[in-house]
Structure formats: structure tokens, C-alpha cells
N, C-alpha and C positions, 0 to 999 in steps of 0.2 A: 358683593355676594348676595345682600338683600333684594339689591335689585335686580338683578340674572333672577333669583327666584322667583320674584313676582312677577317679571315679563313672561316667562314661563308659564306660571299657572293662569296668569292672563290672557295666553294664549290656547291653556286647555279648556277652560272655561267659554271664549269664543266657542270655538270650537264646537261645542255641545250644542246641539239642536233645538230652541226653548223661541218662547214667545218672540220672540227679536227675530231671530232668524227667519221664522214665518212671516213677521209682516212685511220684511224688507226682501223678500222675496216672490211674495207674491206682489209687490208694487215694482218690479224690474220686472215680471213675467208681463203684467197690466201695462205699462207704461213706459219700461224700455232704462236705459240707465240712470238717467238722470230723476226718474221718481225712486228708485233704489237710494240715489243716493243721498237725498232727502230724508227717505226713512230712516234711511241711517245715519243722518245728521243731527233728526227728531231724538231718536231713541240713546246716543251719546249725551245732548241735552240731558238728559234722563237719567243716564248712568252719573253725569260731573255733577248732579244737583244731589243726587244721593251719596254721592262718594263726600262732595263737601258736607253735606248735612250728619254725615259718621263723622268728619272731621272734627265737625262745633258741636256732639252730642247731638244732632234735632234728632238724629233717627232716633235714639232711643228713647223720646218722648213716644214714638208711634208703637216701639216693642211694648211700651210696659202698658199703653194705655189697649184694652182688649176692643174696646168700642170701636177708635180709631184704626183699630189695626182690620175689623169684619166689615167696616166699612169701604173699605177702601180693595179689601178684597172683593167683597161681590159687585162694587163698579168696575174694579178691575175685568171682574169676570162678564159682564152686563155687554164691556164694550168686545172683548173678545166673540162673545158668541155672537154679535149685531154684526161683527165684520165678517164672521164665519158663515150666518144665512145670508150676507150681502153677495158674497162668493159663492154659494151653494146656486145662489135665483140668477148671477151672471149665468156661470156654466148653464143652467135648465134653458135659459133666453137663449143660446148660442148662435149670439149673434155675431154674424163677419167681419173679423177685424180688418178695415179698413180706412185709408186717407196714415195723416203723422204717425199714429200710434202703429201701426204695420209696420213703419221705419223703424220703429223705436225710439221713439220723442216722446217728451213730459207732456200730458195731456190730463189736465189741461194747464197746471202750475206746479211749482214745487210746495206749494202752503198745505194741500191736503195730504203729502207723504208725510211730510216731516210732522204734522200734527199729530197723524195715526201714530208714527212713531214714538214721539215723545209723552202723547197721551197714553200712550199702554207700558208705557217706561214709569211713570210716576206714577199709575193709577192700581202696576203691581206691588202691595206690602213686601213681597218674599226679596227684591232687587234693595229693601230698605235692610230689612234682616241681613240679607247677602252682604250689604256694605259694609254694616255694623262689624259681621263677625270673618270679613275677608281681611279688607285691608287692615287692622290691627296688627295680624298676625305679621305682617312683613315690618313693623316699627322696628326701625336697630334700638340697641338698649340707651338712654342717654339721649337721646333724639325728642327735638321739639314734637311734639307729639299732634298735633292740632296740624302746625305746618305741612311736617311728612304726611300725613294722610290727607291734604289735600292734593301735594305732588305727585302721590298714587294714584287717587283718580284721576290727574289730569293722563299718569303714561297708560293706564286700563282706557280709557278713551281712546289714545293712539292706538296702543293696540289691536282695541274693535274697529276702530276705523279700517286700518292696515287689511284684516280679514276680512271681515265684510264688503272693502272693495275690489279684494282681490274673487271672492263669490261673486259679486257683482256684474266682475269684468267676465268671468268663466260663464254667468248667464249670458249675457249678451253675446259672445261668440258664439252663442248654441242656438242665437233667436231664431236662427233658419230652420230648424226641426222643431223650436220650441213655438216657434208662432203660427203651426199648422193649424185652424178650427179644432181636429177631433183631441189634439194634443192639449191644444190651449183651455179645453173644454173640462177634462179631464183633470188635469191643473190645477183649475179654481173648482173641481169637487172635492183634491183631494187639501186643497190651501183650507177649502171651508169646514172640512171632518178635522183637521187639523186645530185649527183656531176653537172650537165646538168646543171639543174635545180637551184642549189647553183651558178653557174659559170656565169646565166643569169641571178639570181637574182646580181650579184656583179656590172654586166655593169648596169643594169636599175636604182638599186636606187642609190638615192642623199645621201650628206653628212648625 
């Protein structure tokens, strides 16, 4: 029953539209499936290092300590808005996508999806807070406590995987109207208002 509910909320929680979803989305739009699914490879990294770090207490060295926690927020937020104007000056270039990347090929590895990924997975506080006070909630009573919360994060990772490639696969079927110029253009203004805008929301609000 625990865990029907946690797959569950692990699935609404996908679901919802936040930093993840944007950068593994605009790396499938840029670069076709297989930079998606790097991102998304990155940003799971990200998720099972916080979800273990709830497990052995680390995160809550980060909640109590305030230094560590505004720190970490405005690099969070530093790299957000660097990838939001990097997005903003593609689109202004609009330059023709042409040669692999028009196919929709990783261009030019998978090492810079997965990094952007995992770098904005661990450089957000709020994904540490998230861990700390999600998965407790699903411990059965009597349960090793350390263990089970590390076996949650491992199914929240399945989970996001499962979503995120099943987004992944729904972008790629679409690369024929999505890989127009004036579309693809439009895209990365609206990926980089996006990202901006997530990167400003990270410095302003409170815990």
C-alpha cells in the first residue's frame, strides 16, 4: 500500500513542469533523443544522490545550515539564467539547423546533456528539502528506516526515467514540425524565458 502510494505521487510530481523538465527538453529539441536522454540520465544522478543523502541525514546538514542552503541557491540560480541567455542568443543567431543534428543525433556527445542535468539537480537546495520531507512520508511503521529511504529513491528515479522518456519519445515524433527554423527559433526563446525566469524564481523565494 506504501508503495502504490509513493509510485503515485512519484508520478504526480514528474509530472509537474519545473527545472528538469526544461532542461531535458530543450536538449531533445537542440539535439534529438539521445541528448534528452542524457539530461535525463544527469538529472536522476541528482535526484538518487539527494534521495540517498535523506536517507543518511546529509540533506539535513544543508536545511539547518542557512549559509549552505543561499549558497547553493544562487549557484543554482547563476546556472539557470547562463543556460536561459545561452538559449535566448541561439534563438537571436537563428541559425539553420543543418548536417546530424536535423536528424536528430547527439551533437556532439552525451557528456554536456547529462552534466547540465545533474548540475542543476544538485546545485537546486529546494530537490534537498524535497527529499528530506517526501520520502519519509512513505516509511511503513517498523521499517529500517535509512534502507527504505534509500529504496525510494532508487523507484522515484525509475519513475522519472519512465516519464521523462516517455516525453522524450513524444518529442522526437514531433521533430518534423518541431525542427522548422521559425519554430525551433521560438523554442529556445521560449526554453530561455523559461529557465530566466526558474533561475529568478530560485534566488527570490524562501525556504
Amino acid at each position: 500500500m506504501y508503495l502504490l502510494a509513493f509510485v503515485g505521487a512519484c508520478v504526480l510530481v514528474a509530472m509537474v513542469p519545473g527545472v528538469s523538465t526544461a532542461i531535458i527538453l530543450r536538449q531533445t529539441l537542440r539535439a534529438g533523443r539521445g541528448s534528452g536522454m542524457a539530461a535525463t540520465l544527469g538529472n536522476e544522478t541528482g535526484i538518487l544522490l539527494w534521495g540517498l543523502s535523506a536517507a543518511f541525514g546529509l540533506s539535513a546538514l544543508l536545511v539547518a545550515s542557512q549559509l549552505a542552503y543561499d549558497v547553493m541557491r544562487v549557484v543554482g540560480a547563476v546556472v539557470l539564467v547562463v543556460m536561459g541567455a545561452q538559449a535566448l542568443w541561439q534563438a537571436r543567431k537563428g541559425a539553420p539547423v543543418t548536417g546530424p543534428e536535423a536528424e536528430g543525433a547527439v551533437v556532439p556527445g552525451w557528456r554536456g546533456p547529462y552534466l547540465a542535468g545533474v548540475g542543476t539537480c544538485l546545485a537546486n537546495p529546494k530537490a534537498a528539502v524535497f527529499a528530506m520531507s517526501f520520502l519519509p512520508q512513505f516509511v511503513p511503521p517498523g521499517q529500517n528506516v535509512p534502507a527504505t529511504l534509500a529504496t525510494l529513491a532508487v523507484v522515484w528515479v525509475l519513475v522519472d526515467l519512465l516519464w521523462y522518456g516517455l516525453l522524450i519519445w513524444a518529442v522526437a515524433k514531433a521533430k518534423a514540425w518541431l525542427g522548422r527554423p521559425a519554430v525551433r527559433r521560438r523554442l529556445e526563446q521560449i526554453s530561455g524565458v523559461v529557465l530566466i525566469g526558474l533561475g529568478v524564481r530560485l534566488v527570490v523565494d524562501s525556504r
